[in-house]
N, C-alpha and C positions, 0 to 999 in steps of 0.2 A: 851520143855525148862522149867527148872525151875524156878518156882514162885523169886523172889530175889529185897530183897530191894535197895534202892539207895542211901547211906548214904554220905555225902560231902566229907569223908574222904576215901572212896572207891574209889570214882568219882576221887577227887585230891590228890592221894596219898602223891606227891611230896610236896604238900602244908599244910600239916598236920599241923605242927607248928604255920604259920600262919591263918589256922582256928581257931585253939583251941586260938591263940592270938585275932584275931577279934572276936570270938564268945566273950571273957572276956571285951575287951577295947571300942569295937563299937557298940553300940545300933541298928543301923540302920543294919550294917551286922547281929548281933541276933535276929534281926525281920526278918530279911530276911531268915537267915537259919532256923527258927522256924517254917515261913511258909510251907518255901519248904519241913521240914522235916512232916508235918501235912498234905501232898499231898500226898507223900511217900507212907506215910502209910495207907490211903484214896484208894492209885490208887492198893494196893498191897492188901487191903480186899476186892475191885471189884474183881479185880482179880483171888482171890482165894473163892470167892463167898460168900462169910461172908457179902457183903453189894454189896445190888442189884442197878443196875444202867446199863443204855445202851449205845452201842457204840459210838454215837456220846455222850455223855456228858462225859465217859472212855477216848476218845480222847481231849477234849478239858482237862481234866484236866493233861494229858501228855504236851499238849501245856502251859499250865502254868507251871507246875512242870521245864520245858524245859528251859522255859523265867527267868524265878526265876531262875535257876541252872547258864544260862549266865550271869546274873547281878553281883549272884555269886562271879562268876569267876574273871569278870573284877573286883572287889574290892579287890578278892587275887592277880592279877597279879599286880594291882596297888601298894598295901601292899607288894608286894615280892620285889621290884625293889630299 
C-alpha cells in the first residue's frame, strides 16, 4: 500500500468550505489543524524511513493524529449545522 498523506480536506471532503472557514475565523480549530497536520507529516516520514522511530511510539502517534482528527470533526459538524 502506498505511503499517503492525511490532509483534513481529503479526510472531509464534504466539509471543505467550512475548513478553509475555521482554519481563517477560529484560532482554537487552527491550532488544532496545525497540530494534526505536523503528525501527518511526522507519522508519513517514519513511514517512509526518513525519520526513525519504533512501533510502539509509530502507533501512539496514529493514536493522537486520530484523537486530534475526531475533535476535528465535531467542530466541523458543529460549524456545518
Amino acid at each position: 500500500m502506498p505511503l499517503q498523506h492525511h490532509p483534513l480536506v481529503k479526510e472531509f471532503p464534504e466539509h471543505r468550505d467550512a475548513i478553509h472557514r475555521l482554519k481563517m475565523d477560529n484560532a482554537h480549530f487552527q491550532r488544532l489543524m496545525e497540530e494534526y497536520e505536523a503528525l501527518d507529516k511526522q507519522i508519513f516520514r517514519i513511514e517512509d524511513g526518513s525519520e526513525p522511530s519504533d512501533d510502539a511510539h509509530l502507533e501512539q502517534l496514529k493514536r493522537q493524529r486520530l484523537a486530534l482528527k475526531d475533535e476535528l470533526y465535531a467542530l466541523l459538524q458543529t460549524a456545518s449545522r
